[in-house]
N, CA, C and O atoms as a MOPAC input file, in Angstrom:
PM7 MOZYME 1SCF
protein

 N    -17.13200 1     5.97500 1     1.32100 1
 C    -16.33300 1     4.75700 1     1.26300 1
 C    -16.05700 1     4.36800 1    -0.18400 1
 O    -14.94300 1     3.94000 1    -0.48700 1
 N    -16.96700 1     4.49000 1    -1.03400 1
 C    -17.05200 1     3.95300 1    -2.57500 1
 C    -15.91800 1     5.38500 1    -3.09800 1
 O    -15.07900 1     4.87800 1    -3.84200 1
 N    -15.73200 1     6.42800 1    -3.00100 1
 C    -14.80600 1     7.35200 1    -3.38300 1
 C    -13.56200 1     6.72200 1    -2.69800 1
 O    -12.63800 1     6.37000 1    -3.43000 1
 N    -13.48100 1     6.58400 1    -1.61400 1
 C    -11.93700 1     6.45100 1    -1.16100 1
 C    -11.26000 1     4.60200 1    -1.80800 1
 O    -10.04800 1     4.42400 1    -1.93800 1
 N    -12.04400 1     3.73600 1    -2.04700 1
 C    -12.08700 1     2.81600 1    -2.83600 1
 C    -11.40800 1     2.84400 1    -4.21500 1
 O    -10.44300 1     2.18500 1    -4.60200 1
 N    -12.12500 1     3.74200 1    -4.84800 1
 C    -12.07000 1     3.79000 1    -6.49400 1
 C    -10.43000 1     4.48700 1    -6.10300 1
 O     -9.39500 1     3.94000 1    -6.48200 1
 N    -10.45600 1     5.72200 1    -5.31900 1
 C     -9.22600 1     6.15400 1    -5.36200 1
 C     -7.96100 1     5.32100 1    -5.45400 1
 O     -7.03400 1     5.38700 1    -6.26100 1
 N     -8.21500 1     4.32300 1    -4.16100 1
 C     -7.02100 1     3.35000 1    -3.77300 1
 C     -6.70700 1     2.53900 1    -5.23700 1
 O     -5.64900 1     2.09300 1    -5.68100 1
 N     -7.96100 1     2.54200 1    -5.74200 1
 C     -7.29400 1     1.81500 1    -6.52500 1
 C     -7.33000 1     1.97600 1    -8.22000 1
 O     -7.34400 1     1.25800 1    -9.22000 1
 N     -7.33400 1     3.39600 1    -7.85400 1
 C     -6.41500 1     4.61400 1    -9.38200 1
 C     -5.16400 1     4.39900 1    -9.01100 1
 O     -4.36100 1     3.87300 1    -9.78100 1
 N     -4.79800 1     4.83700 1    -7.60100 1
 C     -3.35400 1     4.81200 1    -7.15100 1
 C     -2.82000 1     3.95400 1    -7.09300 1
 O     -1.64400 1     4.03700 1    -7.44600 1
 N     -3.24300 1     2.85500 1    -6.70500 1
 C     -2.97700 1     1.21700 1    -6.92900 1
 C     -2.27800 1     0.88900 1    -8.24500 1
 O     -1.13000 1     0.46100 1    -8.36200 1
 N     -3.16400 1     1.15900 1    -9.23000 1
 C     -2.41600 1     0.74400 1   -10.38100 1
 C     -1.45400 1     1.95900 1   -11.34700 1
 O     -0.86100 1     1.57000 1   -12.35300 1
 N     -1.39200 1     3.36800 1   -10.93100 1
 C     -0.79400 1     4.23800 1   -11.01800 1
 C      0.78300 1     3.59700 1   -10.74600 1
 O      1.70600 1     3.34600 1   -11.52000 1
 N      0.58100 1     3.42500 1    -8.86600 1
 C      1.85300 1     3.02800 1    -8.62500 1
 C      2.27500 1     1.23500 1    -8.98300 1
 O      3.39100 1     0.88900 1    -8.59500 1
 N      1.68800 1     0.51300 1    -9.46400 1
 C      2.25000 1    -0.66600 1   -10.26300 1
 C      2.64700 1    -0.26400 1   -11.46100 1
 O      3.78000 1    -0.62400 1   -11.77900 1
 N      1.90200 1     0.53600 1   -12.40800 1
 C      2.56100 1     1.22600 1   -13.69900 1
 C      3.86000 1     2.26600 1   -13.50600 1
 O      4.66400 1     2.47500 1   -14.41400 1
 N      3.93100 1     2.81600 1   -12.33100 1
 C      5.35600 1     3.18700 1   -12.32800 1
 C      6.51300 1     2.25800 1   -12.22200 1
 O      7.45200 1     2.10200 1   -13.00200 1
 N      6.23800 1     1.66000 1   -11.06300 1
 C      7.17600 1     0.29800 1   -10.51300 1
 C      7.59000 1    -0.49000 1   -11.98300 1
 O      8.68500 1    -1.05000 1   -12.03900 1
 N      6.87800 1    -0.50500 1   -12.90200 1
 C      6.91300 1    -1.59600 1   -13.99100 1
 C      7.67800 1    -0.79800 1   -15.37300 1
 O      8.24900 1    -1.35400 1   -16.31100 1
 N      7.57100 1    -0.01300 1   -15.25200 1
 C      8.38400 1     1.31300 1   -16.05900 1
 C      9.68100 1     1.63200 1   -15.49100 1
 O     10.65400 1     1.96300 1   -16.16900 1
 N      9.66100 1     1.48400 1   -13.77600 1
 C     11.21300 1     1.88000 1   -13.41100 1
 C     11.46300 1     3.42000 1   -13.32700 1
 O     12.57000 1     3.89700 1   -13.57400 1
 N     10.31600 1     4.22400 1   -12.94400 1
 C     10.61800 1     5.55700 1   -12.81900 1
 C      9.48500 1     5.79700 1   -11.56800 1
 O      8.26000 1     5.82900 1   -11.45600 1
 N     10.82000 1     5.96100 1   -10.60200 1
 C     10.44400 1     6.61500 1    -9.59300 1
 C     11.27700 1     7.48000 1    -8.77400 1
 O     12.49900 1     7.48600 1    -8.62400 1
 N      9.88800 1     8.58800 1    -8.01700 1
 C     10.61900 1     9.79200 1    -7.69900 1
 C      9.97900 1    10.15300 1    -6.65400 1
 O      9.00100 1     9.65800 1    -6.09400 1
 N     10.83600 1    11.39000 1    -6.34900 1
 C      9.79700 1    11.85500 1    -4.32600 1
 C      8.55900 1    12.33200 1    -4.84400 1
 O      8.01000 1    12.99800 1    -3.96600 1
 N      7.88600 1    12.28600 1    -5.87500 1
 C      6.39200 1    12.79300 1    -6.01900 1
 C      5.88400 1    11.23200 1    -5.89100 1
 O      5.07100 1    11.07100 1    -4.98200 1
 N      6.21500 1    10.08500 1    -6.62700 1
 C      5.60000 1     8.98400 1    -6.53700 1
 C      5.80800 1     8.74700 1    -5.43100 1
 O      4.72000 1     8.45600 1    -4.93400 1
 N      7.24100 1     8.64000 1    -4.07200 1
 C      6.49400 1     8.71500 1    -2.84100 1
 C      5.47700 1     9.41900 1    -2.25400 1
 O      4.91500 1     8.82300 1    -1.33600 1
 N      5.05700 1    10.57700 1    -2.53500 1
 C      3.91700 1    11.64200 1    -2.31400 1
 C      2.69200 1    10.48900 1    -2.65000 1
 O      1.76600 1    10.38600 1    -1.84600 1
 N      2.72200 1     9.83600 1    -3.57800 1
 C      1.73300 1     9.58900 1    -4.17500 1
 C      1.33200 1     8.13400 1    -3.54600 1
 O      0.19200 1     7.98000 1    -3.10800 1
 N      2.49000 1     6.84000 1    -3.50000 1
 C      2.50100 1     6.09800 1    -2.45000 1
 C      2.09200 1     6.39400 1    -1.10900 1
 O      1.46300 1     5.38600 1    -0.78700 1
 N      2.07900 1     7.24300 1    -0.06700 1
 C      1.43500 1     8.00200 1     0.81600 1
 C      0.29000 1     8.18000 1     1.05400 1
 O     -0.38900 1     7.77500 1     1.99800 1
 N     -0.01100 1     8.90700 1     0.04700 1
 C     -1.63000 1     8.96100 1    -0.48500 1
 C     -2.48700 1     7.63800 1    -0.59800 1
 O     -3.51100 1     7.41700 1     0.04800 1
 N     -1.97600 1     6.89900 1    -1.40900 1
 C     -2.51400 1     5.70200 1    -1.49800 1
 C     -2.46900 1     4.56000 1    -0.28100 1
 O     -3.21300 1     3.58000 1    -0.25800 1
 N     -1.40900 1     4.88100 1     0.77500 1
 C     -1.87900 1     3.99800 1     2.16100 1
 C     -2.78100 1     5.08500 1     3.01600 1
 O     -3.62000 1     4.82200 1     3.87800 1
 N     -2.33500 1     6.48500 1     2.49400 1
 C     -3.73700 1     7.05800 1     3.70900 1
 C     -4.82100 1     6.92800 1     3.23500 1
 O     -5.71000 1     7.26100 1     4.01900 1
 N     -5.26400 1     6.48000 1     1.98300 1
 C     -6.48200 1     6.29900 1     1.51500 1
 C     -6.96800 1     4.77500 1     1.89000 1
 O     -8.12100 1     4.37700 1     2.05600 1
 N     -5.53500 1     3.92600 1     1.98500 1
 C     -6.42000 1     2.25700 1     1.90600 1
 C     -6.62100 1     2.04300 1     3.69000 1
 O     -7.16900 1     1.09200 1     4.24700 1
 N     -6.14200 1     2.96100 1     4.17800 1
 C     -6.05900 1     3.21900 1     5.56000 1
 C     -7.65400 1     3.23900 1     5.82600 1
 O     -8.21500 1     2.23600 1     6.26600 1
 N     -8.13600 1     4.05600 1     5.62800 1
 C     -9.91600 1     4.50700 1     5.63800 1
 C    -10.73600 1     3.21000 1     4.71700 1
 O    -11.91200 1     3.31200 1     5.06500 1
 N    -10.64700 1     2.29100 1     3.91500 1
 C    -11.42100 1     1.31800 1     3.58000 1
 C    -11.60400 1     0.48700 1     4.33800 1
 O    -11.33800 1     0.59000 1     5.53500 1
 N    -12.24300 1    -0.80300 1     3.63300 1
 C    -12.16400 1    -1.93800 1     4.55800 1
 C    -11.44800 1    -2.98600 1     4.24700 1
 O    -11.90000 1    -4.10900 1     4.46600 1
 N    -10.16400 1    -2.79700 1     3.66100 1
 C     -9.41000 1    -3.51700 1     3.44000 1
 C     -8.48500 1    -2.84000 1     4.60300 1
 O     -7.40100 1    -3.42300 1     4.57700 1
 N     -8.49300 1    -2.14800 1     5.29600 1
 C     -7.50400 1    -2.27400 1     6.19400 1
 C     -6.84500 1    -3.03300 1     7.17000 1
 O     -5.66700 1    -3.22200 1     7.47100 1
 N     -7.99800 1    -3.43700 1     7.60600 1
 C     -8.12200 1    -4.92700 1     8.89500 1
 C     -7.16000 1    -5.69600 1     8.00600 1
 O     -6.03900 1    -5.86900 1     8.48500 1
 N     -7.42300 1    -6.23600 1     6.67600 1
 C     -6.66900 1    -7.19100 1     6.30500 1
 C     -5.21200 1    -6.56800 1     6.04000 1
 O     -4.30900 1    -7.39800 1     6.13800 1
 N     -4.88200 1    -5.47200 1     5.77300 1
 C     -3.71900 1    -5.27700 1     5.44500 1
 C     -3.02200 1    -5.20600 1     6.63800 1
 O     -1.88400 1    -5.67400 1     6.62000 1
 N     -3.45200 1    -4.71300 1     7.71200 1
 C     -2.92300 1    -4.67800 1     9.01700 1
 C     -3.00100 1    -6.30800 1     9.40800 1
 O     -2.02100 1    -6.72500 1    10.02500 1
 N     -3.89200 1    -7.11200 1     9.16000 1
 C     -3.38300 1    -8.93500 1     9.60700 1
 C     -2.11800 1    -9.22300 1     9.10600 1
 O     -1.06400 1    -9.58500 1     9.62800 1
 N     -2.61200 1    -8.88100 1     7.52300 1
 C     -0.73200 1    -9.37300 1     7.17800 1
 C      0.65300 1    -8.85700 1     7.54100 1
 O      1.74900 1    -9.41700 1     7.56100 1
 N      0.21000 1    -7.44500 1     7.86300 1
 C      1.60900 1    -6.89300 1     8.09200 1
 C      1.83300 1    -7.65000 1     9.52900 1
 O      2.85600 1    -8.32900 1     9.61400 1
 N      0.91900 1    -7.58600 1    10.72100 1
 C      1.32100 1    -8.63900 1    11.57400 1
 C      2.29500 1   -10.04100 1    11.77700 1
 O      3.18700 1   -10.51900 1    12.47900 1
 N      1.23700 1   -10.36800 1    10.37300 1
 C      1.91200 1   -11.53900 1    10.54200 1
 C      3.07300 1   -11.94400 1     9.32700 1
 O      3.39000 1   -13.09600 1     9.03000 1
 N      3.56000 1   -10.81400 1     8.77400 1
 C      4.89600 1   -10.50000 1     8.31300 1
 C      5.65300 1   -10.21600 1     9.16100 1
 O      6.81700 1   -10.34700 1     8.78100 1
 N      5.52000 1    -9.78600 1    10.43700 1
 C      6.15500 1    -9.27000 1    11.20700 1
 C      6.81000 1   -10.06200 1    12.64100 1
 O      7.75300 1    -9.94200 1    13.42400 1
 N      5.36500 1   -11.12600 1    12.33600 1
 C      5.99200 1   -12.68600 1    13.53900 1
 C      6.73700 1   -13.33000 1    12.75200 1
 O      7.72600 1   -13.94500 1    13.15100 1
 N      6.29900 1   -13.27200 1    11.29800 1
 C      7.30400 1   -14.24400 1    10.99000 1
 C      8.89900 1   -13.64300 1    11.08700 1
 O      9.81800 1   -14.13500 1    11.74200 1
 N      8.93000 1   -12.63900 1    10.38000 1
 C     10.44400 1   -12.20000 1    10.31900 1
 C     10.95800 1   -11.88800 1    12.09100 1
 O     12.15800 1   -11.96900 1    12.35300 1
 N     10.48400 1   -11.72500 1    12.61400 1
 C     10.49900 1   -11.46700 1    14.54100 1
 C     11.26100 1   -12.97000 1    14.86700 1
 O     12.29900 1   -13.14700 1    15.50300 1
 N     10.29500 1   -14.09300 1    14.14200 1
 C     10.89500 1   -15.85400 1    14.30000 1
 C     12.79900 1   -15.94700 1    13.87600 1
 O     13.65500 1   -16.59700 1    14.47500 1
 N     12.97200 1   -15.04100 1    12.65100 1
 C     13.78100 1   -15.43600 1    11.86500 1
 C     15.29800 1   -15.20800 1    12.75000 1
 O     15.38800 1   -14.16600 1    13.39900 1
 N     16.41900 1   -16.13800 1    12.76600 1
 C     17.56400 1   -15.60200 1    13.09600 1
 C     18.75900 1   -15.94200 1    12.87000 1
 O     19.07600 1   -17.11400 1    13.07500 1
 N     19.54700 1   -15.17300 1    12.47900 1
 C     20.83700 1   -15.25800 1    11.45100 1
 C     21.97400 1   -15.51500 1    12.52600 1
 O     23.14500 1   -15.64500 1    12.16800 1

């Protein structure tokens, strides 16, 4: 668990230092990938899966 951790969050700030530079490419999606199949296996998942939920009622509420 403490390896897949540290990983998420090499890649974590890997992919904020790209985003913030403005260079991105199909390897940094490769690499984005990596970094949700890794935060996938922590225990931050539960929470990332609450919010996407409830990103998902909300915009579900929304109507144009």
């Amino acid at each position: 668990m403490l390896m897949s951790m540290s990983a998420v969050l090499l890649l974590g700030l890997l992919i904020w230092f790209l985003l913030r530079i403005r260079y991105l490419r199909w390897a940094d999606a490769l690499l984005c990938g990596t970094c949700g199949f890794l935060l996938a296996r922590t225990v931050a998942a539960p929470v990332v899966q609450a919010l996407l939920d409830g990103v998902n009622g909300f915009l579900s509420q929304l109507r144009f």
